[in-house]
N, C-alpha and C positions, 0 to 999 in steps of 0.2 A: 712690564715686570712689576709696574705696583701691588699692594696688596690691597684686604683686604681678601680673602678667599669667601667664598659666600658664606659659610656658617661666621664668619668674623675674627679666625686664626690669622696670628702677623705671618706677612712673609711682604718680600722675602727673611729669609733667618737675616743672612749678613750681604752684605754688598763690597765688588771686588776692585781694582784697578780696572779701567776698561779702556782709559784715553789714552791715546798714545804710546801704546804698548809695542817694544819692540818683538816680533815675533818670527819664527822660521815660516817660511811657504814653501808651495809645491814646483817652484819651477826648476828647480837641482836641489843638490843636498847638502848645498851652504849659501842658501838663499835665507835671504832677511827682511823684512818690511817692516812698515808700521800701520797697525790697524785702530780701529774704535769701538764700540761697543760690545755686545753681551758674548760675540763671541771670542773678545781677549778677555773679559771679566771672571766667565764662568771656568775656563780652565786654567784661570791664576787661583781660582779658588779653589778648584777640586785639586790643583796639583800641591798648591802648600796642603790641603790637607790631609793629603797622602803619604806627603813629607812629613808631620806629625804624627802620623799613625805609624811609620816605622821609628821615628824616634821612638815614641811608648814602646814599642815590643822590643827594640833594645835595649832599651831599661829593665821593662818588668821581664821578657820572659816569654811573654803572652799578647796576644793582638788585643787592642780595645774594642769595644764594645760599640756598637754605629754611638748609641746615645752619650758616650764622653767624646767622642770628635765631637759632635755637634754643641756639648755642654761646653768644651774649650772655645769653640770658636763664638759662641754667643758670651762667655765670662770675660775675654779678653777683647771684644770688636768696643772698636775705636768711637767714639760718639759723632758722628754724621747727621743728624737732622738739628731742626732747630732750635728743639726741646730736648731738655735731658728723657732720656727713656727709648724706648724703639717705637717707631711711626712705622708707616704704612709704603715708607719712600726707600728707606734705608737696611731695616728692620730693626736690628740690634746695632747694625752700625757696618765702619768699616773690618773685614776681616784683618787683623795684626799678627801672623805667622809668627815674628820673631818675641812676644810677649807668650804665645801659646808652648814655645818649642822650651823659654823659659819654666813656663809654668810646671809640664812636663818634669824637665831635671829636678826644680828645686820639691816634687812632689816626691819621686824617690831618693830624693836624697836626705828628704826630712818624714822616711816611715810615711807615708800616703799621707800627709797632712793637708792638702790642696785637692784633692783630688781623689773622689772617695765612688765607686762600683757595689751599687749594696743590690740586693736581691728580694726585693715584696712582696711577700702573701697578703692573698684580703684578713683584714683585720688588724695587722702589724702598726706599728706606730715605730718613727726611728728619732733618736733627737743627737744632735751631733754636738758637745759644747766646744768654745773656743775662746782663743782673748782676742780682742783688739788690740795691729800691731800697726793701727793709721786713721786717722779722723773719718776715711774712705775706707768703706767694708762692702764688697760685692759677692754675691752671692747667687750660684746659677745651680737648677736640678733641672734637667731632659731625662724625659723616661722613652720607653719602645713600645708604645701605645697599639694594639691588636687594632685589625683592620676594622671601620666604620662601619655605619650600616648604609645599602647601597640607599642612593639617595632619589626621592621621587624624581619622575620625568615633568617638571619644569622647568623655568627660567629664574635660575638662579635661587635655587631652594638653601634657606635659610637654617637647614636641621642641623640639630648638632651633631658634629662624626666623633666629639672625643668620649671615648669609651670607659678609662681610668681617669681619673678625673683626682690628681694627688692637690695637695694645698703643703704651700711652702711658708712658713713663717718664723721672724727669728724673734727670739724673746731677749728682751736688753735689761740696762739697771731701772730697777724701779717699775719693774715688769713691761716697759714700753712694746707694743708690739711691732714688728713692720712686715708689710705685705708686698705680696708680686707686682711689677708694674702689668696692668690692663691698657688696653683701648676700647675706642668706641665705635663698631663697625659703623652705626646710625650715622656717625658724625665723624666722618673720617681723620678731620685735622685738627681736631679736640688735642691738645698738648694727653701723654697718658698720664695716669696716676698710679700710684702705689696703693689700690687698693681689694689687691686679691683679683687673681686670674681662673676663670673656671669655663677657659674656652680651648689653651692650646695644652700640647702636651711639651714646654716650656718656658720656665717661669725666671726669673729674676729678682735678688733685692737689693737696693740701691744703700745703706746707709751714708749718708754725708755729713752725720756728726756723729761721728762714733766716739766713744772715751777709750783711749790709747791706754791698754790693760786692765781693762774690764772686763766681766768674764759674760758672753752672751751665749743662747743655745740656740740649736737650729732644729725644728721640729717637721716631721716630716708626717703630715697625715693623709689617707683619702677618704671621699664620700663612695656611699655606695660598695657593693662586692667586687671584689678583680676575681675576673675569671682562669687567669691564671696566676705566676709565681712573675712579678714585674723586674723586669731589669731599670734601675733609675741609678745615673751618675749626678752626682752632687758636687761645684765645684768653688773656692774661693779664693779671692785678692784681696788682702791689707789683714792677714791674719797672721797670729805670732804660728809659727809650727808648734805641734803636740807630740808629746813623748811617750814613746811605747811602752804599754806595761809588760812588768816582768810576766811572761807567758809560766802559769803554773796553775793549777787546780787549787782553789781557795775554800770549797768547800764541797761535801761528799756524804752522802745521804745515803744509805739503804730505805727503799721505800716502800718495797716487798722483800720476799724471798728470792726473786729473778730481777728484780729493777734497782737503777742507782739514780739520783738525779747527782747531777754536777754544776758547778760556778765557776766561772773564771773572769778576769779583768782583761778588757776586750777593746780595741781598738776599731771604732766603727769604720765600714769598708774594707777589712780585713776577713778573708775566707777559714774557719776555723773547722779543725774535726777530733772528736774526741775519739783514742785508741785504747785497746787493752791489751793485757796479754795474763799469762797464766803465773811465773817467774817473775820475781822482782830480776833478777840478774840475766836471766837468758831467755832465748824464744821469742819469734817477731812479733814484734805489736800487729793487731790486726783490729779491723776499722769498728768503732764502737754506735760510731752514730754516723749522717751522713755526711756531705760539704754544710757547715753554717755560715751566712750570711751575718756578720754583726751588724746589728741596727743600734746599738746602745752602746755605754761601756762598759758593761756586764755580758756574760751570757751563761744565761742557764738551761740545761736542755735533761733529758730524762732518757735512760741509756735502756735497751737490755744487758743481761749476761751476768748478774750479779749472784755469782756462785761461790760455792768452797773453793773452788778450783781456778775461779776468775775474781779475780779482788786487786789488780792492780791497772791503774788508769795514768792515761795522760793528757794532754791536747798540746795539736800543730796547728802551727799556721802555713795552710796553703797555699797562700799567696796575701 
């Protein structure tokens, strides 16, 4: 089950209980034993995370997205190897269920503050700011990376399959920057370092001195075109929660005789759409623009419908 993978992505992601596992078997229908390996490991793992995935949709509403399971379970797994970082043996480490199902709550309970769903066009840039609320500031983004390209007929071909290829970096006091923990396929048990990842389609940052209310940002760039519109969750531990702006239209443009642009103060990972309608007092608001993804904490977007007859605007939040 070690890794490397031939292009030199970690895996595996996280590693499960596997010893001594008490388990049901097949011989009646309250039989019991205790087994060993990958096959008590692998379904302690997939079943807590199953278990998480209906906690999220009882909270939000909505199922999560494959790429926040897996963003929770690499932000919260336990450190198992013998280096800070993920190795080749553990990956990210041990899976921690009741840290994750934490994370979960205290994310809807503090306005998506932990745990942010944003939506990436090529060209986009998103930056998340935050304070430090612990000397220890972790930081995880898993994206849903489009299938590879198929890979030639050798042994063990070395090409790269990742397609998006984002870059994770947070900017601290004094402009310090910190990067994703990498490995080194060449050299398997090379301790990793922090210094930028441009192999998996999940990245990491570790800080271990953080200044306890400081204000840091999180930028989220990629190389290259995305051939589509990318799903990436973004997730953090040791951070103060952030507070929701007042949802309202802060500015309003006429920019033709048919077009409006609009601004609003935006909570990134939040789903936004601007409405209009004809009446200030009556008549259904109807859809101005389409779902927007905040990537910033602004958002500005350019509407049609800007007539004598249509001149009044709003924005929701859809989730």
């Amino acid at each position: 089950s070690f890794g490397p993978t031939d292009d030199g992505r970690i895996k595996p992601d996280v590693c499960g209980v596997g010893i001594g596992v008490y388990s049901s078997v097949n011989t009646n229908d309250t039989s019991y034993a205790t087994f060993d390996g990958t096959s008590m490991a692998s379904p302690n793992v997939a079943g807590a995370v199953t278990a998480i995935g209906q906690l999220f949709e009882q909270r939000a509403g909505y199922r999560p997205l494959s790429c926040t399971l897996r963003c929770l379970a690499v932000l919260t797994a336990r450190e198992a190897g013998d280096h800070p970082g993920p190795d080749y043996r553990f990956g990210w480490g041990l899976l921690d269920a009741e840290t994750m199902a934490e994370t979960v709550a205290e994310n809807f309970d503090h306005d998506l503050s932990f745990l942010k769903e944003l939506f990436i066009e090529s060209g986009q840039l998103a930056e998340i700011p935050f304070t430090a609320a612990s000397n220890v500031v972790e930081v995880a983004g898993v994206w849903i990376d489009p299938a590879g390209p198929i890979q030639p007929e050798v042994l063990d071909p070395t090409n790269a399959v990742l397609v998006h290829d984002f870059d994770l970096e947070v900017i601290g006091p004094s402009s310090t920057v910190y990067r994703s923990w990498a490995l080194d396929p060449v050299d398997p048990t090379t301790p990793a370092t922090q210094t930028g990842n441009d192999c998996d389609n999940v990245e990491r940052i570790s800080i271990t001195n953080a200044l306890v209310g400081a204000e840091y940002v999180l930028r989220i760039t990629h190389k290259g075109v995305l051939t589509d519109q990318t799903p990436l969750t973004v997730g953090f531990v040791g951070i103060e929660p952030s507070v929701e702006p007042e949802l309202r239209i802060e500015h309003m443009v006429a920019t033709s005789a048919e077009r409006v642009a609009l601004a609003w103060p935006a909570n990134p990972g939040r789903i936004y759409q601007a409405e209009r309608r004809e009446s200030l007092t009556s008549g259904d608001w109807q859809p101005a623009s389409g779902e927007i993804s905040a990537l910033l904490t602004n958002v500005a977007v350019e509407v049609e419908g800007q007539t004598a007859d249509t001149r009044f605007y709003r924005v929701v939040r859809k989730r």
